[in-house]
N, C-alpha and C positions, 0 to 999 in steps of 0.2 A: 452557392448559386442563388441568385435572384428569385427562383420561382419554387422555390423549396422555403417551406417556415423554419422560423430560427429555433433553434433551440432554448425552452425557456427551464428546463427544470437539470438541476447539477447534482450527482450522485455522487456522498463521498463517503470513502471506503477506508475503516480505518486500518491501522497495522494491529500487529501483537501486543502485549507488553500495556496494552492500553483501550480505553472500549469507544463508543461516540462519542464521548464527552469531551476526545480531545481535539472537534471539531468546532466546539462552540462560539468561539470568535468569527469562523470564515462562514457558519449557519447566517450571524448576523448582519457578516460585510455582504454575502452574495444575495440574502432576501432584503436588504439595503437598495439593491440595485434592479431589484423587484425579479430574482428570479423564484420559482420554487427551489427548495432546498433539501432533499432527501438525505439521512444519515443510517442508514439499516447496521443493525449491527450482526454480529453472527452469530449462530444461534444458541443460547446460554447468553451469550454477553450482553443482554436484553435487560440489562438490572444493573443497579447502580456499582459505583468503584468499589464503595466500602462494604457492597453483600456480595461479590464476587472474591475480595480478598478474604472475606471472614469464611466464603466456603469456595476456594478455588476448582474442586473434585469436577465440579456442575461444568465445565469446558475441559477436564483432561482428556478425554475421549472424542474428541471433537475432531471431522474428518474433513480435508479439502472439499474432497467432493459435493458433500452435504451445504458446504461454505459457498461454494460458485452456485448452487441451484436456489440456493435460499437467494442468493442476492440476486440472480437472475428471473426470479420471479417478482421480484419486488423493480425491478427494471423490468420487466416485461409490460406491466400495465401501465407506464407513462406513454400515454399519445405519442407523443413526438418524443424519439429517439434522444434520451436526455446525455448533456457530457458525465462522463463518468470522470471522475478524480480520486487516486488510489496511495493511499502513504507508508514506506514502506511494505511487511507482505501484503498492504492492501492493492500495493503498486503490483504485483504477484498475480494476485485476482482480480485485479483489472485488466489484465492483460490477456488472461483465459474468457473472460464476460467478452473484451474486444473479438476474441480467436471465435466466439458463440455469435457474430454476428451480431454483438448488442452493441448501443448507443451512437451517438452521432460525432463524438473525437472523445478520446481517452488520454490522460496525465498523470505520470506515475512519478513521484514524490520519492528521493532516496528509497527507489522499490532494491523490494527481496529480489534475486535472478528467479527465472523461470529454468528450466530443466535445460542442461545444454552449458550454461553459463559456468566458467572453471574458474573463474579467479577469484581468488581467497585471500584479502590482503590481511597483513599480521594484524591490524586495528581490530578485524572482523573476527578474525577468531579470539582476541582478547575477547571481545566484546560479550562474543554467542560462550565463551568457555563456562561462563554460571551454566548455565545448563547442559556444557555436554562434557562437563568432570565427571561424572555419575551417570554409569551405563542407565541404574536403574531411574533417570529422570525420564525417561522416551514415555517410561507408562504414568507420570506425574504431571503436574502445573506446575509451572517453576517461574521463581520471579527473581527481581534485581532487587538484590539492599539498595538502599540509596544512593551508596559509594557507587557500587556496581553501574545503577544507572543514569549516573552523573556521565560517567566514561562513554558508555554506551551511545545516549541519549543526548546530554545535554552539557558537552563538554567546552563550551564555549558560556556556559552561564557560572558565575562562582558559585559556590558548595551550598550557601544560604538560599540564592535562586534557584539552584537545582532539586533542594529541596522540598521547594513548596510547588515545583510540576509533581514530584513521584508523590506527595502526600494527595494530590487533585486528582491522579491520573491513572498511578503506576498498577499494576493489577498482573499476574500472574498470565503465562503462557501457556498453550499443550506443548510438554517438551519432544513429543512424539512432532513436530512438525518443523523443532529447528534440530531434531539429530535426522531425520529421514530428507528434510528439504533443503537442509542447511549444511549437512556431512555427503549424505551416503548416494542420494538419488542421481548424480553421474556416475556412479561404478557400479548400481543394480541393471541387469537385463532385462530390454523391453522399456516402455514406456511409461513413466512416473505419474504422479495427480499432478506435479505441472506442466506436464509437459504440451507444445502446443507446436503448429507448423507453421514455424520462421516464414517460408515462402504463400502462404495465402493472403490472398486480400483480407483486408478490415479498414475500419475506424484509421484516422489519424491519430499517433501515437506520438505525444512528449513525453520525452525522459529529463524530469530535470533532477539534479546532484548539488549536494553541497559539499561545499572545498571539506571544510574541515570535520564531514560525517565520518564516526567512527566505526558506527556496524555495517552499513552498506555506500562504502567509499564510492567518490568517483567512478574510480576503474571497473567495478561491480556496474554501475550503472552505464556506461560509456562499451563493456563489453555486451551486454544485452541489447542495447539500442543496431551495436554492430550486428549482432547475428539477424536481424530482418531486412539484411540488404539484399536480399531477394526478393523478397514481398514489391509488389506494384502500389502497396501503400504506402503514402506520408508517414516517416518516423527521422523524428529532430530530436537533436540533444544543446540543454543548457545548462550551463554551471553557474551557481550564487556564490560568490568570493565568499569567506569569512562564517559559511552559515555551517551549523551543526544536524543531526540527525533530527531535532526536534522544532525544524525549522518551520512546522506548522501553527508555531506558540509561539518563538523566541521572537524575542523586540526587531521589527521588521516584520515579521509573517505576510504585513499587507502586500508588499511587494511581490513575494512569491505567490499568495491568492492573484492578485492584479496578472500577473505575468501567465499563469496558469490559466485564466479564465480567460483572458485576451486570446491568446493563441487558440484556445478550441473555438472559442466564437468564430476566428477567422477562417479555421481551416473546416468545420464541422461538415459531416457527409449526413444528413436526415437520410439519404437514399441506400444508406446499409445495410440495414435490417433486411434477413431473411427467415425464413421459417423453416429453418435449421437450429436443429439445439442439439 
């Protein structure tokens, strides 16, 4: 709308498996273009790659909950309802921040399902299996060998480039949040930490998918954008041919930035925000 201010600050939200750091090229292209650029991490992953590998213990414990209110405080104080941008389960927690009545459009990035979402393609569970071979990972940080997250991550880069992302990047997960959010939270009773209401209003929500993503395919993403066909708000789906999970880095990334940030530009509601939380 004309008589509403644009949105000038961009909130990106990273996944698992990885902390801010793996936003650093799109920090540059988006305050390039003169926006503010917020990267919050969650809380523990507030320290660099190689002291969160060397003591992973400091995020094993780490809850959903604690994760949306943290980052929803750090979006509360931007003036103007800033876009949120969410990669993988950051695309997860963007989606609950959206359901909270924050930001002015949201874009979620080969995101995790939110609660509800059944499809489980055979890529995705190769992928999440490092961590759910071992009941007792749930109470651990678990991470990907390199091999592991070549497949997972960045199977579209040869084994030399794939290495030198997991050596920049790669960092241990809570394995309590891919067996609870990633197995079990559609066959527990009652409503999950992701769970949210498909039919309310929010934020404009992109879902974009990469062809060749291995831990949260297409169809993972294409069946979430489907369940808020109730909702009276904007939610579009787009697919990048040829891109991998870690298509926030891999050679192209500007494009997927570009196309991301055009789209909320376009569709952005500054008039969403409520004082509901």
């Amino acid at each position: 709308m004309n008589d509403t201010p644009r949105p000038d600050t961009v909130v990106l939200v990273h996944g698992l498996w990885v902390t801010p750091r793996s936003w650093e090229n799109w920090v540059q292209h988006y305050q390039a273009k003169g926006f503010t650029v917020l990267t919050p991490a969650y809380p523990g992953f507030d320290i660099e790659v190689e002291a969160l590998r060397a003591n992973p213990d400091l995020i094993a414990n780490l809850t959903v909950p604690e994760t949306v209110d943290h980052l929803a405080a750090v979006i509360e104080k931007v003036e103007t309802p800033p876009i949120i941008i969410g990669h993988s389960f950051g695309g997860t927690l963007t989606q609950l921040l959206l359901a909270r009545g924050l930001g002015s459009a949201g874009v979620v990035i080969d995101s995790a399902p939110t609660e509800g979402v059944r499809v489980s393609p055979l890529s995705q569970a190769k992928s999440l299996f490092p961590a759910l071979k071992n009941p007792a990972n749930r109470h651990k940080a678990v991470g990907f060998t390199p091999e592991e997250f070549h497949y997972a991550f960045t199977n579209t880069l040869t084994q030399e480039e794939s290495k030198a992302v997991w050596d920049r990047y790669a960092i241990a997960a809570p394995g309590y949040w891919v067996w609870e959010y990633g197995l079990f939270a559609n066959f527990k009773p009652g409503h999950q930490d992701t769970w949210l209401d498909y039919s309310a209003d929010r934020a404009p929500l992109l879902f974009i998918a990469g062809e060749k993503d291995h831990i949260m395919p297409p169809a993972v993403n294409k069946s979430n954008a489907d369940h808020y066909k109730k909702s009276p708000a904007l939610t579009e789906y787009h697919e990048f041919e040829g891109r991998d999970h870690w298509t926030c880095g891999a050679p192209g990334w500007e494009a997927v930035a570009d196309y991301a940030l055009n789209w909320a530009l376009k569709h952005a509601r500054i008039s969403i925000r409520t004082t509901e939380s």
